[in-house]
N, C-alpha and C positions, 0 to 999 in steps of 0.2 A: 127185689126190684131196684132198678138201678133209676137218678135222674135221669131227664131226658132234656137236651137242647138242641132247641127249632130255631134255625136264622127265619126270621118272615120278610127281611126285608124285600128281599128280591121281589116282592109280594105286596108286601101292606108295612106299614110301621105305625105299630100302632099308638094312640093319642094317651095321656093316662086316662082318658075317661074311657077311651075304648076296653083298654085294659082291664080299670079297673068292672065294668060290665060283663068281661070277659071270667073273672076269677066272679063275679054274685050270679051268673047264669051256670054255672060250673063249679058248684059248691062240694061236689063231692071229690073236685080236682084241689090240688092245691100247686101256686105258680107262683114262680119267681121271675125276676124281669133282670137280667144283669144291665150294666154300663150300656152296654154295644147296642141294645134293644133286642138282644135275643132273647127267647122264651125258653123258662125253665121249667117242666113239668116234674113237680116232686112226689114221691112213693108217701104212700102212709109210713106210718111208722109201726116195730113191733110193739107186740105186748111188753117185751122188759122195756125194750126205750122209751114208752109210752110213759109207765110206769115209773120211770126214775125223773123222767121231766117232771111231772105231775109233782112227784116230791119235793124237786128244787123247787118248784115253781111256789109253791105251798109253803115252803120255807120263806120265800123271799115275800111274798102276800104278808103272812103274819108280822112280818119286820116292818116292811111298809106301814102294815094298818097298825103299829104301835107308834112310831116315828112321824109318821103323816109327811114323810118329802118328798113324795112324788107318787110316781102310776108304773102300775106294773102291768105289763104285758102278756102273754101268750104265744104257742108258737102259729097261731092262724092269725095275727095279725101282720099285716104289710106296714111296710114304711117305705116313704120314697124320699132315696138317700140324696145328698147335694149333683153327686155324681150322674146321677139320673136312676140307678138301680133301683129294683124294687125288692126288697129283702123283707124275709120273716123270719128271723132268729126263732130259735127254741128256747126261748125266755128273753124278756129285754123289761129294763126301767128307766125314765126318764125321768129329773130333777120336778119337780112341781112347778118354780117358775117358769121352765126351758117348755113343758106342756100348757101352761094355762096363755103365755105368749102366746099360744094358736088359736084361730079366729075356729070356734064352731064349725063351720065346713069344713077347715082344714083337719079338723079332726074326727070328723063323721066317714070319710072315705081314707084312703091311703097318709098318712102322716108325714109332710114335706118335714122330717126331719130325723137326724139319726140320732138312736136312744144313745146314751151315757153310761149305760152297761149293758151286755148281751153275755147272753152262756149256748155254746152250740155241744151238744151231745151228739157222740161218733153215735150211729148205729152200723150194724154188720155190711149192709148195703152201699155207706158211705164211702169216697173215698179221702184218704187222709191228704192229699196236697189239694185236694180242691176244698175240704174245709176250712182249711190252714189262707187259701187265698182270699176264702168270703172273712175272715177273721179280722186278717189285712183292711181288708177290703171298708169292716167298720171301722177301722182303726182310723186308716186315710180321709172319712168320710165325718166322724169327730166323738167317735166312741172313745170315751176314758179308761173301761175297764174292761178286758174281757176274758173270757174263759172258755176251751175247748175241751172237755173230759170227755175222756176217752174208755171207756169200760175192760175193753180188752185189751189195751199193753197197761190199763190200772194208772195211766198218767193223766195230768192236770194241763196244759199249756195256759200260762197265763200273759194276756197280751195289755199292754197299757202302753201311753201316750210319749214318746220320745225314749221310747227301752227297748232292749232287746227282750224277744219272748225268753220267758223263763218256762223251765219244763221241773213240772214236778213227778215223782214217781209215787205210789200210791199214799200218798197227802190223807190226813186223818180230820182237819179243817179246812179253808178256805176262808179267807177274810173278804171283806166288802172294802178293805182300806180307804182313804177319804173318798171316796166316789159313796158307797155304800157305808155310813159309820155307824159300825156296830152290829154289822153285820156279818155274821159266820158260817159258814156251811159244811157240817158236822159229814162227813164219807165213811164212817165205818161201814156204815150197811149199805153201801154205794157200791162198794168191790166186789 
């Protein structure tokens, strides 16, 4: 299944609280909200993609909860970026004081803020210049670190703050570099 995007302007534009109403009455949809206010309906994921999130995710959880500098995310969480988008990375973490800066409401619904690292995982369905744009997309918006792994050409794109993307070919690690320190993310059994 492919995403799908709905201009509604012509129609409605909706408020974030609309919005966000819109993704808790439609829990088994999952939506993304780009710049423009166009609506993103995204596909489940498969079993392997599922699957290998789950592991990064698990990896990055155990680091955090030895380290304690901040909050890690999932991929069903929203965040609303400076930009106005509403994004939900397939892993994201956020520094502990850049998260506890938010006021309780602000952190009970969509998250007026972009994480400090994100990891997007191709699946078969995806296409690759449009995940390469949402990549961007946190870059611009004030992510430090990120990461696009891609299971089938077995490549890494690694994206950070004034560099050009570096592309790696089937990488055996992954570091957390000062964004994440001490953090590593082991790919043999990823490929």
């Amino acid at each position: 299944m492919n995403a799908y995007t709905i201009d509604l302007k012509p129609f409605i534009e909706l408020s974030d609280e609309q919005f966000y109403q819109l993704c808790r009455n439609h829990p088994e949809l999952q939506f993304e909200r780009n710049a423009q206010g166009e609506l993103i309906i995204m596909p489940p994921t498969g079993g392997d993609t599922g699957n290998r999130n789950s592991e990064i995710n698990a990896d990055l959880v155990i680091w955090n909860r030895r380290t304690k500098l901040g909050y890690c995310f999932d991929s069903s969480t929203g965040f609303k970026l400076p930009n106005g988008a509403n994004r939900s990375p397939d892993l994201a973490w956020i520094s502990k004081q850049r998260w506890e800066a938010l006021a309780p409401q602000q952190r009970s619904k969509f998250p007026p803020i972009c994480p400090d690292f994100v990891a997007e995982l191709m699946s078969p369905t995806d296409r690759l210049a449009t995940v390469q744009a949402k990549m961007q997309e946190y870059l611009e918006n004030g992510t430090r670190l990120g990461w696009l792994l891609n299971p089938e050409s077995q490549t890494v794109a690694i994206y950070r703050q004034g560099q050009a993307v570096e592309l790696l070919r089937s990488p055996e690690t992954l570091s957390g570099e000062d964004v994440l320190p001490g953090f590593s993310l082991e790919l043999d059994s990823f490929w």
